[in-house]
N, C-alpha and C positions, 0 to 999 in steps of 0.2 A: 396114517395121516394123509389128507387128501393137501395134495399142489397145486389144487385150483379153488382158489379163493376170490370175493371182490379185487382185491388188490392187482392180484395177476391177472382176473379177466382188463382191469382196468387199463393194465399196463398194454396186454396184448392187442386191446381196441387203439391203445395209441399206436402200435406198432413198433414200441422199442425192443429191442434183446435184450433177454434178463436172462438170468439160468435162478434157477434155486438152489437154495442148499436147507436142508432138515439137519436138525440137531435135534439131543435131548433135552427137554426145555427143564428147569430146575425151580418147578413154584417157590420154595424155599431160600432162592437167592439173594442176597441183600444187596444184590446189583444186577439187575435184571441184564440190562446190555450188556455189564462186562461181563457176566457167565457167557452169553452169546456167543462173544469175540473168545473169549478162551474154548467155547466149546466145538465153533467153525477153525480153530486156530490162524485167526486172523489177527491182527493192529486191532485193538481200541480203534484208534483213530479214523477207523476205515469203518466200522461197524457203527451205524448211526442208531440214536436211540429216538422214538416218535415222543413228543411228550404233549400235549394237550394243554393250555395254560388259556388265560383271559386278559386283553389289554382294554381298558377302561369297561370293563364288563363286558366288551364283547368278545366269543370264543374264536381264537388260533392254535395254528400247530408249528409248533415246533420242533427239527431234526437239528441234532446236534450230536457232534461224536462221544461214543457210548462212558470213555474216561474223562468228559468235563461235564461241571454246572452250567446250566441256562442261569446269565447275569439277567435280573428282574429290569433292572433300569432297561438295560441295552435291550433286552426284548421290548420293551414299550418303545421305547426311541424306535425300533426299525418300522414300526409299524403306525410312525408318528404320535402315540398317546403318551397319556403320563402316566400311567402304571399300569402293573402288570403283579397277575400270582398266578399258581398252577390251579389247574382244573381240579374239583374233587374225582377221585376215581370213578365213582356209578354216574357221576355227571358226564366227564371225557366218554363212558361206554356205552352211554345213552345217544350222546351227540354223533360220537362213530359209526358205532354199531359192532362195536369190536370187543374183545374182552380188553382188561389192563394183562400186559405182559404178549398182544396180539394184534396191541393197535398199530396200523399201520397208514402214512400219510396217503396210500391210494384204495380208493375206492370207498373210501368211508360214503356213511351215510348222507351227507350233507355238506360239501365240501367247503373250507374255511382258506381263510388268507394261510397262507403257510411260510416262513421263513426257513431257510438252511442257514449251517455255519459259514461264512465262506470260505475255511479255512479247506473244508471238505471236498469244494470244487478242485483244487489242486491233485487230489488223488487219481491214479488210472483208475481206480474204480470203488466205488463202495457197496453196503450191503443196508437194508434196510427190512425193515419186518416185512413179511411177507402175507400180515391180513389171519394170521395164525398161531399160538402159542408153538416157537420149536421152529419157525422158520424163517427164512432171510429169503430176501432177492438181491442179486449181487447184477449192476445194472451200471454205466457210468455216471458221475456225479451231473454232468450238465441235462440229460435226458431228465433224472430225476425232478432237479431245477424249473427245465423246460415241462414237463408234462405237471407239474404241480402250480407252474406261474408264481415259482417259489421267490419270496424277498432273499438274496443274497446280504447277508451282515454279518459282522460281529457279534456273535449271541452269548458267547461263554466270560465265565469270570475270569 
């Protein structure tokens, strides 16, 4: 598995410290993130999941920790609209340029408004896909924030 992907070239053009981490990725997971976080042996909470949704039709990204829901209302409100649903899959991988289960919020293909949880800022550090099925970048939350120009909210239910 190669550790240089858009994401980490994107990360290392901003200049932040990331490390990586590789796990076995598990197509078959019926929780994609929480397999992640079990398989890095890290917190849910700490392992963010990318997810790709739409607020009044127009496409955003979403990170939110890998053991909650994205609340639909509360993702429209961050982003000032009135509603919100998730991307279909070949659509988010189209938009990205990523597989699902590899999308990750840097370096995508065409970069989108992006929100984080804010609950996630508070951690020394989190983990976020690393632009590849089987891998994290583990990077602090504000950098994330800062190198995404990410909306800081309340996103989960």
């Amino acid at each position: 598995m190669s550790k240089t992907t858009r994401a980490t070239q994107a990360l290392q053009k901003a200049g932040v410290a990331f490390t990586t981490v590789a796990y076995d990725y598990d197509p078959n997971a019926d929780r994609i993130g929480m397999a992640a976080a079990e398989a890095i042996g890290e917190e849910p909470r700490r392992v963010l999941k990318t997810l790709m949704a739409e607020v009044d039709g127009k496409p955003v990204c979403v990170v939110v920790p890998s053991d909650r829901e994205v609340s639909m209302k509360k993702l429209a409100a961050a982003f000032g609209g009135k509603s919100a649903n998730m991307m279909k899959p070949a659509d988010a991988e189209r938009a990205t340029g990523y597989h699902v289960g590899g999308i990750s919020p840097f370096g995508q293909k065409k970069q989108v408004p992006t929100a984080i949880e804010v609950t996630a800022l508070q951690e020394p550090y989190i983990f976020i896909n690393g632009g590849q099925r089987g891998l994290q970048v583990k990077l602090a939350p504000s950098d994330a924030r800062d190198i995404l120009k990410a909306v800081a909210a309340s996103l989960v239910a």
